[in-house]
N, C-alpha and C positions, 0 to 999 in steps of 0.2 A: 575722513579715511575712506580710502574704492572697498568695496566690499567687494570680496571674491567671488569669480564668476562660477558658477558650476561647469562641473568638464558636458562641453557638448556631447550628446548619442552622439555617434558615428553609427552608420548601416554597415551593418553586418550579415551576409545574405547566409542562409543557411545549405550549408552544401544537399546536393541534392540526393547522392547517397545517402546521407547519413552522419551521426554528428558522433563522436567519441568525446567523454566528459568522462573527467576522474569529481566523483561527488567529495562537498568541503560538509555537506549538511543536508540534516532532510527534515520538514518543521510540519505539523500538521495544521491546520486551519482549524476553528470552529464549526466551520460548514464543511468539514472533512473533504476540501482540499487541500491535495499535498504540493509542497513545495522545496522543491529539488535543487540545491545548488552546487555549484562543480565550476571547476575550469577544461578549456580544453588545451589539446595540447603543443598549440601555440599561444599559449596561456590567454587567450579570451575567458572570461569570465562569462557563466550563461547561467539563468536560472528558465526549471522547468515546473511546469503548472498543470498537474494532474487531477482534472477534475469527476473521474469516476471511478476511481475504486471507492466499494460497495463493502463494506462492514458485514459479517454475518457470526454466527452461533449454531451451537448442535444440539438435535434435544433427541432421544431414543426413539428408532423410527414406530408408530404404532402398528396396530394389528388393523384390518380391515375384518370387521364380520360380517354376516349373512343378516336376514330380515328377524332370522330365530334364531339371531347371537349361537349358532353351532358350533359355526364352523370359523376358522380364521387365516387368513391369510393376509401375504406383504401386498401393500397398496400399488394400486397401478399410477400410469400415468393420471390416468381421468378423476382418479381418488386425489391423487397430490393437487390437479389444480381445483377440484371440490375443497380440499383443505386448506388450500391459500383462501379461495374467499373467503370459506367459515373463520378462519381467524381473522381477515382483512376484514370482515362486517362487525366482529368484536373489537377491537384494536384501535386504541387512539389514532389521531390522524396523523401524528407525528411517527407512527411507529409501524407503519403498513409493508407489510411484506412484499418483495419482488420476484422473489420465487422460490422454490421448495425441489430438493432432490435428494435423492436418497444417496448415501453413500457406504459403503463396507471399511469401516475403522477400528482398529486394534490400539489398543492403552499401550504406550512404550513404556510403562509402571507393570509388572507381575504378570507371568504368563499364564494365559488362560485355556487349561485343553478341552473344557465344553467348547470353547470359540476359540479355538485357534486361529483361525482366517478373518475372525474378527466380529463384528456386532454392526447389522444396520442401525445408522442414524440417519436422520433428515437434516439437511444443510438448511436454513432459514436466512437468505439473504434479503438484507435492508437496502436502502436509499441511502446513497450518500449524504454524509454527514446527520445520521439516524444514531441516538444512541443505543448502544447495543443492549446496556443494563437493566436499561429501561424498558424495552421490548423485550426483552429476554424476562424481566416481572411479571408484564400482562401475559406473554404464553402461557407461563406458569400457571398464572393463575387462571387462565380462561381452561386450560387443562387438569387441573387439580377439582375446578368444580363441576366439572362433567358436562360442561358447556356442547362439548362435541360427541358425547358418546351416543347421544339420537340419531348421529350420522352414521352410526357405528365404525366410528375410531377409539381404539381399546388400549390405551397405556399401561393396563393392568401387569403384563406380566414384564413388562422390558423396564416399568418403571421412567418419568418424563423430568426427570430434573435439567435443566439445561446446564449444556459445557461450554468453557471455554468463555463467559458472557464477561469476566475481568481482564480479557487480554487488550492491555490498551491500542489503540487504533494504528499506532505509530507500530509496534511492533508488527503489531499482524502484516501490516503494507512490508514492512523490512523485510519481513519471512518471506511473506508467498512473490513479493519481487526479486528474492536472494540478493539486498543491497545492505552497504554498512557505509557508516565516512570512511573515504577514504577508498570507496571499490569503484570501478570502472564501468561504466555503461553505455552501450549503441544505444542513439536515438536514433530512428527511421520507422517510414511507417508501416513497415510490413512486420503484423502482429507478431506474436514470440508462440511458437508452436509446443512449448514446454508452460505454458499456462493449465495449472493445473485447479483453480478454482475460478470457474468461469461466471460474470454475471448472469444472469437472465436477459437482464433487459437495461436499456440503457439507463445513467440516472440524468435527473435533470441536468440541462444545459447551464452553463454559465455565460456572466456578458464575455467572458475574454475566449472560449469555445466554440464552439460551432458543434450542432446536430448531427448527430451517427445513430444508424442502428448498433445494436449489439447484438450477438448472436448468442440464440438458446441454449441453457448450461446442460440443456439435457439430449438435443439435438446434434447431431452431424449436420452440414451444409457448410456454407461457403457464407464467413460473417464481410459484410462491407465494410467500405474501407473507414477503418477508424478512426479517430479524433489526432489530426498531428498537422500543427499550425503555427506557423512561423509569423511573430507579434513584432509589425515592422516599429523602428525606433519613431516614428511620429504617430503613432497611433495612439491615442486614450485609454485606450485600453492596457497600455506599460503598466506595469508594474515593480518594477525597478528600473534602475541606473546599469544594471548588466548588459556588456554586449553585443549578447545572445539573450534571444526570450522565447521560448514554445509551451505554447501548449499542445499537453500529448497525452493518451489515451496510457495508462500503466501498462498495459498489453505490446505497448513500440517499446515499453523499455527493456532492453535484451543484457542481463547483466553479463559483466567477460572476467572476472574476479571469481575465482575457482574455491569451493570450501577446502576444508580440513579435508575430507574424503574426496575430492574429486582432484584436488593437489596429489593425492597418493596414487591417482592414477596416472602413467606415466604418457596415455594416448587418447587422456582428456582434453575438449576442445569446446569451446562456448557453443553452442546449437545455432547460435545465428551465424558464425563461418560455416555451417555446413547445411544451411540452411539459403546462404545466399551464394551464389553461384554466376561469375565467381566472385570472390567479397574483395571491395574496395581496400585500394592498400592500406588507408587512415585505419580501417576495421582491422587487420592485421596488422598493424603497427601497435594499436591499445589495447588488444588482446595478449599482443607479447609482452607490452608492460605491464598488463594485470597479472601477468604468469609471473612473474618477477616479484612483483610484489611492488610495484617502483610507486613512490610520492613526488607529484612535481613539485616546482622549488613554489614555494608560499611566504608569503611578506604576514607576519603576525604581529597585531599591536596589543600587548600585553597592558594591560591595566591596573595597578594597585593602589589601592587607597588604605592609607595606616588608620587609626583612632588610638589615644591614650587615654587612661581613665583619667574623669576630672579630678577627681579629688585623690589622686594622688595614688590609689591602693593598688595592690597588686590583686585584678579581677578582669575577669572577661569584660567587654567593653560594648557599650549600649548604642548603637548609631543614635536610638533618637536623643541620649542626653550628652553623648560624649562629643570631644572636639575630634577634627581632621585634622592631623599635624602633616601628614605628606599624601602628595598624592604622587605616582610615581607611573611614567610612561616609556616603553623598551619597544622595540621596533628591532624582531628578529626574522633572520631568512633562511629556510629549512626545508627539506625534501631531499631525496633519495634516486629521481631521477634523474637517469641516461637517455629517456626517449624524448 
């Protein structure tokens, strides 16, 4: 019997505007890269491979003191990268910080009128695919035992529990990219000017990436240009059978799928049509079908597999003792789209 061929890659060049993808799923890696999959909308199928978003936690910003613990004040610049090394020189080697910045944050939990405006905290950004749990432990602890208070950093009155160190990786990426299944995305590679938690610094490279700087989360200037790389179909570096493959820097991804509140504005507009000038029609064509709400049409193969109990009883059914009586395959076509 011929065994079947696998369907050839065909080249698929990637426009050079910019690509429009309605995402089918988004999976994280172990080495916390992401993996973005979508079709576009001449239904190509494309997966995309984001090899540096950067995992981070918050822990209450400290006090800076004097030589005679007097006096106290918020840490400067030169104090925050003093205090990346001092944790970087205690801190496993899996768990090394990439940089530290203060930020002004308010609990969406119970209002507070000593701090209305909010309570500094210090951002502690990791290495991609860094677990957060686990460095957010040794801070803890390197701060609980006064590891640093020689350097005069004083957690005393703000108190250093870390926040936020259970938000799984996969969510955090969803949030600060504003993406869901199912929401619409520009790829291209001019960064998204609505990035509001910025690396430091670059994370390591991957074999299927290429080297970029990153620009400073604490700095103004002008970051170069960033990771967005079109993975031709004979290269070894594939990664699937998709007929589209990039790898892209999470900063090129410009979401065009409007929230609950930005729906309710009626002169809402994605930041990258007004940001690119003037924007390619593809980009205004999937912008108007993210405004809609619109699902391209999708081919889904449904899977079910039955079990009976063996012996007869009426009981929940055990895969490892029980038998398969049916297995059952449907091949359905759905979506909601006019574009």
């Amino acid at each position: 019997m011929e065994k079947p061929s696998k369907r050839p890659r065909l080249e698929h060049a990637l426009p050079s505007e910019g690509l429009a993808v309605m995402l089918t799923d988004v999976e994280p890696e172990n080495n916390g890269i992401m993996l973005l999959w979508g079709i576009t909308q001449d239904r190509k199928t494309v997966l995309v491979c984001v090899p540096d978003y950067q995992p981070y936690f918050f822990v209450p910003c400290p006090f800076k003191t004097d030589q005679g613990q007097q006096n106290n004040s918020e840490p400067s610049s030169q104090d925050l990268q003093q205090l990346r090394r001092a944790f970087n020189g205690r801190l496993p080697p899996d768990s090394q910080l990439e940089s530290i910045e203060v930020l002004q944050l308010a609990p969406i939990m119970y209002y507070r009128p000593a701090a209305a405006a909010g309570t500094p905290y210090i951002k502690l950004t990791l290495k991609t695919g860094t677990s957060v749990k686990k460095a957010a432990t040794a801070v803890d602890k390197i701060i609980s035992g006064g590891a640093l208070t020689p350097l005069g950093f004083s957690w005393r009155q703000r108190g250093w529990e870390p926040h936020e160190l259970d938000v799984k990786l996969l969510t955090r990426f969803l949030c600060d990219a504003s993406l869901s299944g199912g929401s619409w995305v520009w790829l291209c590679p001019t960064p998204s000017d609505q990035v509001t938690h910025m690396p430091a610094a670059q994370s390591a490279t991957t074999a299927t990436a290429i080297s970029t700087h990153r620009p400073s989360s604490g700095g103004g200037g002008n970051a170069s240009q960033p990771i967005f790389q079109f993975v031709p179909a004979a290269s070894p570096n594939r990664r699937s059978g998709c007929d589209v493959e990039v790898v892209a820097s999470w900063h090129c991804l410009h979401s065009l799928t409007p929230d609950a509140i930005q729906l309710a504005e009626q002169n809402w507009t994605p930041q990258v049509l007004r940001q690119l000038r003037p924007p390619p029609p593809s980009l205004e064509s999937a912008a108007a079908a993210a405004a809609e709400g619109d699902i391209l049409p999708l081919k889904l193969l449904v899977l079910d597999v039955l079990l009976a109990p063996a012996d007869g009883s009426s009981r929940s059914c055990n895969p490892a003792n029980d038998p398969v009586v049916s297995i059952a395959c449907q091949v359905l076509h759905t979506g909601s789209s006019s574009s």
